[in-house]
N, C-alpha and C positions, 0 to 999 in steps of 0.2 A: 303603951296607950296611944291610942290614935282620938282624935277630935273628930268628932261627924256631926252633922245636920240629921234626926232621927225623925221622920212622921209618926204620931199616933196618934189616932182617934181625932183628927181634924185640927193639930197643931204640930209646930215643928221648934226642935228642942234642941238643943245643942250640946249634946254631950263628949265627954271622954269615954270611949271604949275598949277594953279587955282586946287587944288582939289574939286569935285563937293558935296562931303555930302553924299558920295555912305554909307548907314547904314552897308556895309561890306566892307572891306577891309584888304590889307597885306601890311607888309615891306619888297619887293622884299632884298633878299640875295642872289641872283647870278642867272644869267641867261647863257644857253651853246649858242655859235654861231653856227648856222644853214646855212647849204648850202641855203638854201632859203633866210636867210639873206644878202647871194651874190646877187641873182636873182632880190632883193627887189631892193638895192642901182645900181645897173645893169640897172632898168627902165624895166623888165621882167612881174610883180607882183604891177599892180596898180600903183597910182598917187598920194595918200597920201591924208590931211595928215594922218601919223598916229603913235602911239610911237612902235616900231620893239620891238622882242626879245618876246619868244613862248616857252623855256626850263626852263621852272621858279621852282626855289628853292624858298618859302618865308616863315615868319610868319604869323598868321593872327592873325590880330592886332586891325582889331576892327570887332563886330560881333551884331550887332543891333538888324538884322533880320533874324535870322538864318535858319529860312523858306523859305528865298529866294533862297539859296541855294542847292543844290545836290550831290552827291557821300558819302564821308563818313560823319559822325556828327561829328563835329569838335567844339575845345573848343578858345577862345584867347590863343594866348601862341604856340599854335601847329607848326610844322615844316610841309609843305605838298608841291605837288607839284599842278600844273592848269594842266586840261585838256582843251586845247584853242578854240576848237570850243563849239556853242550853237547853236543848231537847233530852228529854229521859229515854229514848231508845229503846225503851220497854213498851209501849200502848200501843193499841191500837194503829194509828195514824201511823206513829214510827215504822210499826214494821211494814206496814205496806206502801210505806218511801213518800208518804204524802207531805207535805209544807207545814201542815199545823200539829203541834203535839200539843197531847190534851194535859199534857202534866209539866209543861213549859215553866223553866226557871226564868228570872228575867232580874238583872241588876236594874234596882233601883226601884224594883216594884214587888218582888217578891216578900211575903212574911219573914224572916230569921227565927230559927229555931237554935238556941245556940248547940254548938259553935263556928251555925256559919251566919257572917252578914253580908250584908253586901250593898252597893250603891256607892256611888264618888263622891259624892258632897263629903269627902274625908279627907283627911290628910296619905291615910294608908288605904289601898282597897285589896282582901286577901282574895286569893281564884281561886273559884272551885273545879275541879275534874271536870274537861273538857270546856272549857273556856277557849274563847279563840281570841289570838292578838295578832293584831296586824302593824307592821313598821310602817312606822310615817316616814318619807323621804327628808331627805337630808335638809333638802331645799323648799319645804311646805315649812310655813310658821305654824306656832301651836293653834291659834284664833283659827286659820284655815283647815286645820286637821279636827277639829271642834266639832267641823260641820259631815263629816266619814259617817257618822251613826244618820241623821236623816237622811243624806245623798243617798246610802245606801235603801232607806224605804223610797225614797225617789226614783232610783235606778229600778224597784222591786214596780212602782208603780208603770214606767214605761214597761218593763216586761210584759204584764199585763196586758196592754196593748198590741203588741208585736205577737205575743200567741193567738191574738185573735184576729190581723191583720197584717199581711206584707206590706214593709216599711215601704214598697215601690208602688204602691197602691192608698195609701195615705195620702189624706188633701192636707185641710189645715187640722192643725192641733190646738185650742183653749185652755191653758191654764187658769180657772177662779181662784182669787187668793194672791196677793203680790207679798205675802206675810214671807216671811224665812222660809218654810216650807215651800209656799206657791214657785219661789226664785231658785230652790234647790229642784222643782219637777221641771220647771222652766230648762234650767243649766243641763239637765239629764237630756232633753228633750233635744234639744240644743247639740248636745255632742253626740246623740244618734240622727244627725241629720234631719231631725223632724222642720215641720214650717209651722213654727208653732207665736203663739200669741200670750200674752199676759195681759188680767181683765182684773178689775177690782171696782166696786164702787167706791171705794173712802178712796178721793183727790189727796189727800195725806198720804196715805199707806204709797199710791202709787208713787206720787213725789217723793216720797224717801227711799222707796225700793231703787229709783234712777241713781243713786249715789254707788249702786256698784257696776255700772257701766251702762253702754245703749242698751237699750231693751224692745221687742216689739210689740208695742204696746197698742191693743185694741182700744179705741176710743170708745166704740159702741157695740153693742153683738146686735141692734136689727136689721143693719144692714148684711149680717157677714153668713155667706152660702159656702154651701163646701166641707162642713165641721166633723171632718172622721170621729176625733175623739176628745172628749171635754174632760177633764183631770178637775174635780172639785175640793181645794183644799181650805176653801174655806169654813166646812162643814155647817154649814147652816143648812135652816132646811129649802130658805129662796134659794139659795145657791145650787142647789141639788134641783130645784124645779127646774132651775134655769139653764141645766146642763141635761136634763131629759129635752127639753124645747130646743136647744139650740142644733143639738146634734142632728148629723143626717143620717138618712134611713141605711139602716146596718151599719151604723156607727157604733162607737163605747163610747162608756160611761165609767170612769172612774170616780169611787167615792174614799177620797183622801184623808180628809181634813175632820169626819163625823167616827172617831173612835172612842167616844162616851156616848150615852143616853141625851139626845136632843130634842126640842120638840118638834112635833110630825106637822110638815107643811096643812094650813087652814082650808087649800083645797089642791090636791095634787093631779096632775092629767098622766094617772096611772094607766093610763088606755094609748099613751104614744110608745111604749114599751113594744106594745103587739104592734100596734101601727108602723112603727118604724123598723120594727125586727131588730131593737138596740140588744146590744151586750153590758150588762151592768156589775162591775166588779170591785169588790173592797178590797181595804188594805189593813190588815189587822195587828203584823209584825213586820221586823226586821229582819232580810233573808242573811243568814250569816254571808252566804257566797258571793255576795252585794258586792262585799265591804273592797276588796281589791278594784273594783270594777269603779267604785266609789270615789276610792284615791286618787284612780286615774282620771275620772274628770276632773275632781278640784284640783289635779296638778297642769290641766292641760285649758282646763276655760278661762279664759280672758274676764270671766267676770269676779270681781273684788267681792266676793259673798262677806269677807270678813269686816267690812265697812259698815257693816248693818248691826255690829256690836257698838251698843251705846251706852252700858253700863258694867265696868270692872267691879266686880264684889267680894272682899276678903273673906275667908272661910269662917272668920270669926264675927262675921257682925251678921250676926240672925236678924235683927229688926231690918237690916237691908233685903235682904234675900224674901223673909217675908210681903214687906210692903211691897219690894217687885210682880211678887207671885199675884198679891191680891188686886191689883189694879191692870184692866187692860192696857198697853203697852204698841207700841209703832216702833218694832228694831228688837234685840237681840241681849241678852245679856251674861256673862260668864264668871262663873264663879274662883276664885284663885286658890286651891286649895296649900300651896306652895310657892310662897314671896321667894323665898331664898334660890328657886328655880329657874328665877328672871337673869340670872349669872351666870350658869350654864347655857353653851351653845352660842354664845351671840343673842341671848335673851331670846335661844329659839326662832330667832329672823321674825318675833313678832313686827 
């Protein structure tokens, strides 16, 4: 039996559940809370059921078939993180090598059919065929390996970028958004060399984003000329006007932060799109081949991303995890699915 945190139909439950015989599997040790974790119990993101939580720190704990698996070779015993989506390899998309498959599995969002589940808000999570796990170095705490799953839509977000523009031909770069997300595009930005900035209007969010290090923080955007590419993780829909406006002509436009149903700006200057000849590009998943790419910036940036966790929460107190989810929030918070895991490693050099 394993314990999980279960969504259905716009609540979250807590149950003990049947483990299926999956010949692989981990002992989830903490999972981060995700903005999309909002969006899930909000009724935004499907109808359940299913067990939430996608920022997985675990063990892998048991290892049958190790062929069934992908990313790096891994032994029992390992500390790694999941990358949550599996492509079906069968559709469309797949076979002609595109990025979005239309029958995408995804931990922690996906229905369960038994006998498979899936998602970390557990004690145990089992893997299904072709799952990828990636080692966390020796020397990364579990809080900073927490952050592998968005770094890696981060690192997917500057991609973006870079195919539409030589990084030697790049002015400045805008990140909207100083939230966990905005400081994870920031950090990516950051270790590809960019001259990038960090914008927010809440004087809160920004003053608390400064606790993991300097930051280049734009005071104003009407002064600022130059703006190759605007990264908008705030997903509103000002914030998205504001990154059409800001940018200069034959700039991008990344829209980060709007991956639910929002409402549509009250007047939009959809006519600087032609005027400026912008490139406007979403982000919709997590690229699996991110996640190494991932690692190595949180192993190599100077900035304290893990500073921005402000609340530890045991697997077993649902009315915590709840009342987190329903209340907007300034900072970060991670679930423990695994007390007794604070013992091994040096308590993981949390």
């Amino acid at each position: 039996m394993s314990k999980a945190i279960i969504y259905r139909s716009g609540k979250l439950y807590k149950e003990d559940i049947e483990e299926d015989g999956s010949p692989n599997s981990l002992r989830v040790v903490q999972t981060g809370v995700c903005g999309s974790d909002r969006h899930i119990l909000a009724q935004r993101l499907g109808d359940g059921p299913f067990v939430i939580g996608h920022e997985v720190v675990g063990i892998v704990d048991k290892l049958e078939r190790p062929e069934l698996l992908l990313g790096d070779a891994v032994q029992v015993g390992d500390r790694v993180v999941v990358a949550p989506g599996i492509n079906c390899g069968k559709c469309r998309n797949c076979i002609l090598k595109r990025k979005y498959c239309s029958n995408r599995f995804v931990y922690g969002f996906t229905p369960f059919d038994s006998p498979e589940r899936n998602g970390s808000f557990a004690e145990t999570m089992e893997l299904r065929a072709g799952t990828k796990l990636f080692r966390i170095p020796d020397t990364m705490s579990d809080d900073r390996a927490s952050f592998a799953e968005i770094m890696a839509c981060a690192v997917g977000a500057i991609e973006k970028i870079t195919d539409a523009a030589n990084l030697s031909d790049l002015g400045k770069v805008v990140v909207l958004g100083a939230g966990p997300a905005g400081l994870c595009v920031y950090t990516a930005a950051k270790f590809y060399g960019m001259d990038v900035y960090l914008y927010d209007i809440n004087e809160e969010a920004l003053a608390f984003a400064k606790r993991v290090g300097p930051l280049h923080i734009a005071e104003s955007l009407d002064q600022m000329e130059g703006v190759s590419a605007v990264i908008d993780c705030a997903g509103s829909a000002k914030a998205f006007t504001q990154a059409v406006e800001l940018a200069d002509i034959g700039g991008i436009v990344i829209e980060f932060g709007a991956f639910v149903p929002a409402a549509a700006p009250a007047s939009f200057p959809f006519w600087l799109i032609c005027q400026k000849d912008l490139t406007i590009r979403g982000i919709s998943e997590t690229y699996d081949r991110n996640f190494p790419v991932a690692l190595r910036v949180l192993q190599e940036s100077p900035l304290q991303l893990e500073q921005l966790f402000t609340e530890r929460i045991p697997l077993d107190e649902l009315d915590r995890i709840v009342q987190y989810l329903e209340k907007p929030a300034i900072g970060k918070a991670v679930v423990i699915s695994n007390l007794n895991e604070l013992t091994i490693k040096g308590e993981h050099l949390r």
